[in-house]
N, C-alpha and C positions, 0 to 999 in steps of 0.2 A: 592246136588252135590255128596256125598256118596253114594248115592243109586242108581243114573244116571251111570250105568258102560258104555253107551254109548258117552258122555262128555269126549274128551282127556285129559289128564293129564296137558299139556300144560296150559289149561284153568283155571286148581284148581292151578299150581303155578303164573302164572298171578296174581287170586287172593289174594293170599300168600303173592306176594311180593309188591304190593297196598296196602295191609293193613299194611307190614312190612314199605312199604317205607314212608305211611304218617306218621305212629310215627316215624319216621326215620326223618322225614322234621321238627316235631314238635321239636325234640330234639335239632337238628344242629341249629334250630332258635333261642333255649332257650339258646343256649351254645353261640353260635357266635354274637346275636345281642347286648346281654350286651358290647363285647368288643369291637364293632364296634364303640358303641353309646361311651363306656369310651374314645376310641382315639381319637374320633374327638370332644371332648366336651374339652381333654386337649390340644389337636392342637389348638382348638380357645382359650383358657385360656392363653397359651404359648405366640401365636398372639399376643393378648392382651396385654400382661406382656412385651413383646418386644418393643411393640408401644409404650406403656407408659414410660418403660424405653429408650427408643431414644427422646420421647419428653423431657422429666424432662433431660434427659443426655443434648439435645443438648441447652436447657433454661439455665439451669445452666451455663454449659462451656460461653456461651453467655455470660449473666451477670458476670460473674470473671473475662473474661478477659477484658471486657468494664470496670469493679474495676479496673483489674492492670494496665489499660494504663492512669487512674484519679489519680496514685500512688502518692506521692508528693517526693522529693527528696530523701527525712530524711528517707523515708519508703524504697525505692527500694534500700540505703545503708545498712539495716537491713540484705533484706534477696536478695540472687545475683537472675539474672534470671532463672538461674537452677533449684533453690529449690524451686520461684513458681509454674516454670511449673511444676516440680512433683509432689507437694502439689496439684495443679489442677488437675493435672490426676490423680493421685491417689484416689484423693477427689472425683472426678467425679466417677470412675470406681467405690468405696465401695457406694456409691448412688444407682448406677445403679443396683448392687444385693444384694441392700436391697430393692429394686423395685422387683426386678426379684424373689426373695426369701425370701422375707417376709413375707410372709403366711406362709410360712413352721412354724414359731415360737410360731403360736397358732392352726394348723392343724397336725404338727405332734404328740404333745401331747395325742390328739383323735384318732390319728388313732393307734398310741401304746395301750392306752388301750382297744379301741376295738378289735383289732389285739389280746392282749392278751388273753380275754375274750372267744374270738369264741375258740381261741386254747385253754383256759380250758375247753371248753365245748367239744370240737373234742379228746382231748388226756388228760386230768385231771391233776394231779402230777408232770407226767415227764417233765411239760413247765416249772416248777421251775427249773428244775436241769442247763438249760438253758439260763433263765432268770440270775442267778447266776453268771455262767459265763461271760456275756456281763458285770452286774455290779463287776467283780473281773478286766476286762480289761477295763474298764472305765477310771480309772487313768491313767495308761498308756498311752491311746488315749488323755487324756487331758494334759500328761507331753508332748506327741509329736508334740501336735498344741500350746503349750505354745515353745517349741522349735524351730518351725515351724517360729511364730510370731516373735521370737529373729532375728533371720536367716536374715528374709525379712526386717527390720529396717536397720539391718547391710548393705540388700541389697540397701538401699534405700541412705541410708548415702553414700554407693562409688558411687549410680547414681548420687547424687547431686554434688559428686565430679569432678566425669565425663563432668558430663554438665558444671560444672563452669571452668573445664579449655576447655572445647571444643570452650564455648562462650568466652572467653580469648583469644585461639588462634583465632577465626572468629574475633573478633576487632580486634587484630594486622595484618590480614592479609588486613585488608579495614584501616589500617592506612598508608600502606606500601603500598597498589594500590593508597590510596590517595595521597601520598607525589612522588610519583613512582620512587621510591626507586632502 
């Protein structure tokens, strides 16, 4: 092609950019098909995890409240309607993402320290100075979700309060249509 001064120039960047473009094709394949194959492998994992938590959600809720309607007298004087229903949902909802995120408790482990790993080997040293850091705010993150969990109890104690006078008032108000007042 060099030697050919009769052959347009045209023709040698042609070639140029064919050879440029299939490394060019090999590259974008190496780079983009990993991430393509990682989203839709956790789209279906997610799927999955969803489905499963809407079955076990909607089994459970099932069997609880077919319990609380077999309750016996002595029992539903224990505790008002309020505070089963929200023992139910409640109880339901911490199921449901322990379904949903449950793995997390023996996959995140693994990915920390491979995560770690590769980044000693990419930058050496300096991942300690780092690593240090997160474990100096660790306690902190654990005083904020131990406060966190206070909070939501507290929250839960006024919803049970809430519901048991809302079902209070809803009986007095179908005592009052019944006798018609």
């Amino acid at each position: 092609f060099f030697s050919d001064q009769d052959i347009p120039i045209g023709v040698g960047l042609g070639y140029s950019f064919m050879l440029l473009g299939s490394d060019l094709f090999i590259y974008l394949f190496i780079l983009i098909f990993p991430g393509i194959g990682q989203a839709l492998s956790e789209a279906r994992y997610n799927e999955a995890c969803y489905m499963a938590a809407t079955r076990y959600k909607t089994a459970i809720s099932t069997l609880l409240y077919k319990k609380s309607l077999r309750l016996s007298n002595a029992s539903r004087q224990q505790n008002s309607v309020g505070e089963i229903v929200n023992m139910l949902s409640v109880d339901i909802e911490n199921i449901s993402a322990l379904i949903l995120y449950g793995h997390e408790m023996w996959a995140a482990p693994i990915l920390l320290i491979v995560t770690i790993v590769l980044l000693y080997q990419l930058l050496g040293w300096p991942i300690f100075v780092g690593l240090s850091v997160i474990l100096v705010l660790f306690p902190i993150t654990a005083w904020t979700g131990i406060k966190m969990s206070h909070y939501g109890e507290k929250l839960m104690a006024i919803k049970d309060e809430r519901t048991k006078m809302m079902t209070e008032v809803l009986q007095g108000m179908r005592i009052i249509k019944f006798f018609s007042w």
